[in-house]
C-alpha positions as CSV (number, residue, x, y, z in Angstrom):
1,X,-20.5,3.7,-4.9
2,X,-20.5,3.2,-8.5
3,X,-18.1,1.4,-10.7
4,X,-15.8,-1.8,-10.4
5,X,-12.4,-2.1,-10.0
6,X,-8.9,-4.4,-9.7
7,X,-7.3,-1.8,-8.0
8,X,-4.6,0.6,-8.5
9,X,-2.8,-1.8,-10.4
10,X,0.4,-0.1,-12.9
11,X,-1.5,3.7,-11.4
12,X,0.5,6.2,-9.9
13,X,-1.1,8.8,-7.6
14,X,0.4,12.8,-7.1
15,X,-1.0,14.0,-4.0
16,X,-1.7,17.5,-4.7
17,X,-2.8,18.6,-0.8
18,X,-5.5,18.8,1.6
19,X,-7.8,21.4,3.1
20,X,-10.3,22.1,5.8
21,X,-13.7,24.1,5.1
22,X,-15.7,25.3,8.2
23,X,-19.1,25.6,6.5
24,X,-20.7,28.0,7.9
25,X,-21.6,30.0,5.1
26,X,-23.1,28.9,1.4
27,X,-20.0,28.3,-0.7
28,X,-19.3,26.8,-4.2
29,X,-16.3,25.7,-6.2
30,X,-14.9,23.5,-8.8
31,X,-12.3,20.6,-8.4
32,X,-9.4,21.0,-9.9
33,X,-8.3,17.4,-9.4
34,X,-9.3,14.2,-8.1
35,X,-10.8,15.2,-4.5
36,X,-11.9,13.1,-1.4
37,X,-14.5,14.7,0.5
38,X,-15.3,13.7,4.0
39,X,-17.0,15.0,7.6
40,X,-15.6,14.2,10.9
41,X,-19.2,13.9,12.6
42,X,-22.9,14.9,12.0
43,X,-24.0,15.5,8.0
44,X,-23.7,18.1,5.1
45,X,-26.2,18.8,2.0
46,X,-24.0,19.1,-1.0
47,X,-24.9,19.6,-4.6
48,X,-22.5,18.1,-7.0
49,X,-23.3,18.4,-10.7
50,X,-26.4,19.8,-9.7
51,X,-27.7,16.6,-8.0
52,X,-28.4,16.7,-4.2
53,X,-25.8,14.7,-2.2
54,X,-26.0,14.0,1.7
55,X,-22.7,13.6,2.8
56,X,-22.8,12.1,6.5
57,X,-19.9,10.3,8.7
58,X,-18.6,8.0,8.2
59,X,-18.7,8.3,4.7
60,X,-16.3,9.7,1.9
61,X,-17.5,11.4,-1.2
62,X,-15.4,10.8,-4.4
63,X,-15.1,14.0,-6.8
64,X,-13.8,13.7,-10.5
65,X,-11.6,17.1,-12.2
66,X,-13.9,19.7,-13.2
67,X,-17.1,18.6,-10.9
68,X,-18.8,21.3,-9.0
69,X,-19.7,21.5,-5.6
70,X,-22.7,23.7,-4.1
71,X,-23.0,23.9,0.3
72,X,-25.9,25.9,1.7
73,X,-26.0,28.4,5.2
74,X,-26.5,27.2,8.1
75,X,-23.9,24.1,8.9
76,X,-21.5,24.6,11.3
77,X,-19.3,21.3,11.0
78,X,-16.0,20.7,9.2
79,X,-15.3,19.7,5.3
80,X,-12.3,17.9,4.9
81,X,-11.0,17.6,1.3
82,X,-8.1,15.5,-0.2
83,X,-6.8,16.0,-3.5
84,X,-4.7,14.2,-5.8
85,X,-4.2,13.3,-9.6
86,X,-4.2,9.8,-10.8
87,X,-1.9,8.2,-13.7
88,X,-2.5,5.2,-15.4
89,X,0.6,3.2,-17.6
90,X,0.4,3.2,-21.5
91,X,3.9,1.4,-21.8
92,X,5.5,-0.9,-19.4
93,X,8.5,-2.6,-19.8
94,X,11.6,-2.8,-17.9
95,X,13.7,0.1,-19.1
96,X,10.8,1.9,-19.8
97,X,7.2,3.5,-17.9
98,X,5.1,6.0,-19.8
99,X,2.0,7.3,-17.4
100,X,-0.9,9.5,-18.8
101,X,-3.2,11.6,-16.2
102,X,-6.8,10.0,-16.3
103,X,-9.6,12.2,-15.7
104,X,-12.1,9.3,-14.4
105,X,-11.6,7.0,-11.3
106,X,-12.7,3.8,-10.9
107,X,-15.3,4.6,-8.4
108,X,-17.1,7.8,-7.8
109,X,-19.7,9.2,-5.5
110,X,-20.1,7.9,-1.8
111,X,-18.4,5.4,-0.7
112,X,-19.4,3.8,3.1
113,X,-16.7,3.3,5.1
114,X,-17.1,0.1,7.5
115,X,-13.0,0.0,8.4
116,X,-11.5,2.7,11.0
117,X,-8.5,1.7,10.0
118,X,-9.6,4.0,7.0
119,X,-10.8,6.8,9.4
120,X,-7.2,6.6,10.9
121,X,-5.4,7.3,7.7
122,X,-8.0,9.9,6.2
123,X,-6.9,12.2,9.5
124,X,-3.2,11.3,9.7
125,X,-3.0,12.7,6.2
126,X,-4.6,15.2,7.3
127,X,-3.0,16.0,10.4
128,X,0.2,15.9,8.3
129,X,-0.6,18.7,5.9
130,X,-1.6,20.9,8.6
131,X,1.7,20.1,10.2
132,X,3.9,19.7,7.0
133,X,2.1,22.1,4.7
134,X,3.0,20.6,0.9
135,X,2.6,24.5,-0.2
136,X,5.4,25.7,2.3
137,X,7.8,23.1,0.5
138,X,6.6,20.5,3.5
139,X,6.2,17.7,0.4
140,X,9.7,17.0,0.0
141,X,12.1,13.8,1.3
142,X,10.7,11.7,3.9
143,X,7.1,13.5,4.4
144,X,6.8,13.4,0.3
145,X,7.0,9.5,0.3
146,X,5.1,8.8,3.5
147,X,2.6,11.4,2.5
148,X,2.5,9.3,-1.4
149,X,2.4,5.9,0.4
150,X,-0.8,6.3,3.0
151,X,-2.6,8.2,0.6
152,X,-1.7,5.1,-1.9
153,X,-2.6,2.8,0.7
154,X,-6.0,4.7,1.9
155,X,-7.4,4.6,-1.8
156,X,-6.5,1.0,-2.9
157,X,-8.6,0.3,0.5
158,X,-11.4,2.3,-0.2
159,X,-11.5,0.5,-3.8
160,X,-11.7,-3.0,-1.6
161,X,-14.2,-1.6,0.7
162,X,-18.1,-3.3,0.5
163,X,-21.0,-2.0,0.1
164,X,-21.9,-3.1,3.6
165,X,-20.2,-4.8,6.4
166,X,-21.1,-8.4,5.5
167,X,-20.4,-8.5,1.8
168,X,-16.8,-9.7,1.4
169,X,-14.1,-7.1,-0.4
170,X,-12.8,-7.5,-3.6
171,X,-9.4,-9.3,-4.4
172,X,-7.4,-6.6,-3.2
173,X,-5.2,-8.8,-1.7
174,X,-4.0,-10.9,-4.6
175,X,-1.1,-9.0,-5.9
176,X,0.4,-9.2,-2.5
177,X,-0.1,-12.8,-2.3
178,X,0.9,-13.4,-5.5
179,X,4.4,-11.8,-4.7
180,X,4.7,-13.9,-1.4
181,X,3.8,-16.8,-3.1
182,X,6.5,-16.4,-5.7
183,X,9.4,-15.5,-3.2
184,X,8.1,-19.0,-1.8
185,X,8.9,-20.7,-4.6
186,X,12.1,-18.7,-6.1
187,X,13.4,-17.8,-3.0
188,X,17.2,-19.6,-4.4
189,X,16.9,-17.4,-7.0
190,X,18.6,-13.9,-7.4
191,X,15.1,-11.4,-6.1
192,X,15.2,-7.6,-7.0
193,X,12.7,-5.8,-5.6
194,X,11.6,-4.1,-8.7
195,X,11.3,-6.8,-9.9
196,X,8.2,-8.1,-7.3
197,X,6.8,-4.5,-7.3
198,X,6.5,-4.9,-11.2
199,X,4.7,-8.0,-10.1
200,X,2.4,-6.4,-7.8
201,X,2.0,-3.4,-10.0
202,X,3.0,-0.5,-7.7
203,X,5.8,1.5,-6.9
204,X,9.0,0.0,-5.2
205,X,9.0,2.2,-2.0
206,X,5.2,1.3,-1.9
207,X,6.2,-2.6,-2.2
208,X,8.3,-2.8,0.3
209,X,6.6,-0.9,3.1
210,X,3.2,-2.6,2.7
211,X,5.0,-5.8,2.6
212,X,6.7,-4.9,6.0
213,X,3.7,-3.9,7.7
214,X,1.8,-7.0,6.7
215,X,4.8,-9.6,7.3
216,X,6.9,-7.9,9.9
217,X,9.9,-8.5,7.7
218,X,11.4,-6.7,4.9
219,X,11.1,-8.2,1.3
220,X,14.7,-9.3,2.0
221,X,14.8,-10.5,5.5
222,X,12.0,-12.7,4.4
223,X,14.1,-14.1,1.6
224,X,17.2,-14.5,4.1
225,X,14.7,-16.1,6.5
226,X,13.4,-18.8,3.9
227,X,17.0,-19.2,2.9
228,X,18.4,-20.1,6.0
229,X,15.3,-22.3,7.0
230,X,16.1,-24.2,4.0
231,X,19.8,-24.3,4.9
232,X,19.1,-25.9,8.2
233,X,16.7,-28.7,6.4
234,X,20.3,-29.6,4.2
235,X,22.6,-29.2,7.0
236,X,21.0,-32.0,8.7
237,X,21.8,-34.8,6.1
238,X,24.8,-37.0,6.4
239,X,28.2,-35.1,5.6
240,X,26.9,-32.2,4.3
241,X,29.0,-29.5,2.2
242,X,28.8,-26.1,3.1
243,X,29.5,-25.2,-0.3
244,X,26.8,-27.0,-2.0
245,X,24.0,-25.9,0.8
246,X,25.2,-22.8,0.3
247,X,24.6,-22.4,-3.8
248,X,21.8,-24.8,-2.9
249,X,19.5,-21.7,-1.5
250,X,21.1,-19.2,-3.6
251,X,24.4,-17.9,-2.1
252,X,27.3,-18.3,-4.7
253,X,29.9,-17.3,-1.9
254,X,30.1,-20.0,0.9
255,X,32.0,-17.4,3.0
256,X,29.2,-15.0,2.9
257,X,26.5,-17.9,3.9
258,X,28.6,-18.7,6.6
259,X,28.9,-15.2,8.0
260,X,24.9,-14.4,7.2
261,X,23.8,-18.3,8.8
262,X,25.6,-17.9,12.2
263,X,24.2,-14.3,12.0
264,X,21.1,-15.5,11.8
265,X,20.9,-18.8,13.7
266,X,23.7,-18.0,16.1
267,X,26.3,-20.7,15.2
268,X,28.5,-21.9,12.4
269,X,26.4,-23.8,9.8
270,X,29.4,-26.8,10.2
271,X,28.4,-26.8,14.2
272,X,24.4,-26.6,13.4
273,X,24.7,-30.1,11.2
274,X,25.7,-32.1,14.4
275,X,22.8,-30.3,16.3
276,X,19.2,-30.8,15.8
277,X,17.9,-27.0,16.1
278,X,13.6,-27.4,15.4
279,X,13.0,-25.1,12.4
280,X,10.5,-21.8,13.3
281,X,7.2,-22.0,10.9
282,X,7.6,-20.1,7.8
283,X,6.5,-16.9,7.6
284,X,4.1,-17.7,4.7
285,X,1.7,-18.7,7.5
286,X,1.0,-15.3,8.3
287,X,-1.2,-15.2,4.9
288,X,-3.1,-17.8,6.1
């Protein structure tokens, strides 16, 4: 694997569709786009750029527009190939994004994959585009953005994956810890989730379902949940006032606290302050 990287940071990626290639016969072609290439057992001879490649499970080969890949006779196994095109931001502010198509990657050539957890989501794409076909209109709605969000997800971790199974991956992680770190510490504030997927760099759709699937929460359930953590800790002093706990962690309506804390706790926030209820850990830990 050649190259370093931070990631997919302020990228966009346009999947552009997927195929399978029995190779039975010698065959040649040239990509058209970004292109993952990939075997589901045993080993192919490639040529790409006129250089000899062995492409062999469980191993993906990275392909940049306009290379050219060469198979010989004789394999009878199945090529899988992804494609996609890759934007990078020139401008970004809030009322404005400007993207331009890159023609390079961050990493190229073989990349070893020591995760199944990447296996998993090279074949549920897969699997999807034989079932959803994005060239019989299947790349619309729901299927689009859960087809743009795993194949999102499956490249920022083959960027984190190591050359081998002991060396430690790259800081991948950071810009998701970085986000949880700030909703930590500004959780009384007013949160927008574009604003924390500008922090992280990705889109907002993106955000919030990797930040589910890591926490178990949405971003604003974990908010609520450090809010009314917080609001327990106050409602145990001496002759607290609703009010003032209430703007305290960030509601300006005590009305509304009240409804969202017995929602949440399961009593009256003016009942909980004569009952000692032990606070759950906060979900922060999770990171650790």
């Amino acid at each position: 694997m050649e190259g370093k990287t931070d990631g997919l940071y302020r990228k966009l990626v346009e999947w552009r569709g997927a195929e399978k290639h029995r190779i039975e016969k010698a065959g040649k072609e040239t990509a058209r786009h970004h292109a993952l290439l990939w075997m589901t057992k045993g080993n192919v001879q490639l040529t790409v750029n006129n250089i000899p490649v062995t492409l062999a499970y469980p191993s993906v080969f990275l392909l940049l527009p306009g290379a050219t890949v060469e198979w010989g006779a004789g394999h009878e196994a199945d090529l899988y190939r992804i494609s996609f095109d890759l934007y990078t931001a020139v401008e970004w502010t809030e009322a404005r994004r400007v993207y331009e198509k890159q023609l390079t990657f961050p990493v190229q050539g073989e990349i070893k994959l020591h995760s199944r957890y990447l296996l998993q989501l090279l074949h549920s794409l897969a699997e999807m585009e034989e079932a959803f076909p994005s060239s019989d209109g299947g790349d619309t709605g729901k299927k689009a953005l859960q087809r743009q969000s795993l194949l999102f997800e499956l490249l920022e971790l083959l960027l984190q994956e190591p050359s081998s199974p002991g060396e430690p991956t790259s800081s991948g992680e950071d810009w998701f810890r970085r986000t949880v770190e700030y909703l930590d510490q500004h959780f009384t504030e007013e949160i927008k989730l574009g604003k924390l997927a500008d922090m992280a760099g990705v889109h907002p759709a993106y955000y919030s379902q990797q930040f589910k699937r890591r926490m178990n929460y949405s971003p604003i359930e974990y908010v609520t949940r450090l809010r009314m953590n917080k609001a327990k800790e106050l409602l145990l002093a001496p002759n607290p006032s609703i009010r003032e706990v209430a703007r305290s962690v960030g509601y300006r309506d005590e009305f509304y606290f009240s409804r969202r804390f017995k929602e949440k706790v399961g009593c009256a926030p003016s009942d909980y302050s004569s009952h000692h209820i032990p606070q759950e850990p906060s979900p922060l830990k999770r990171l650790k």
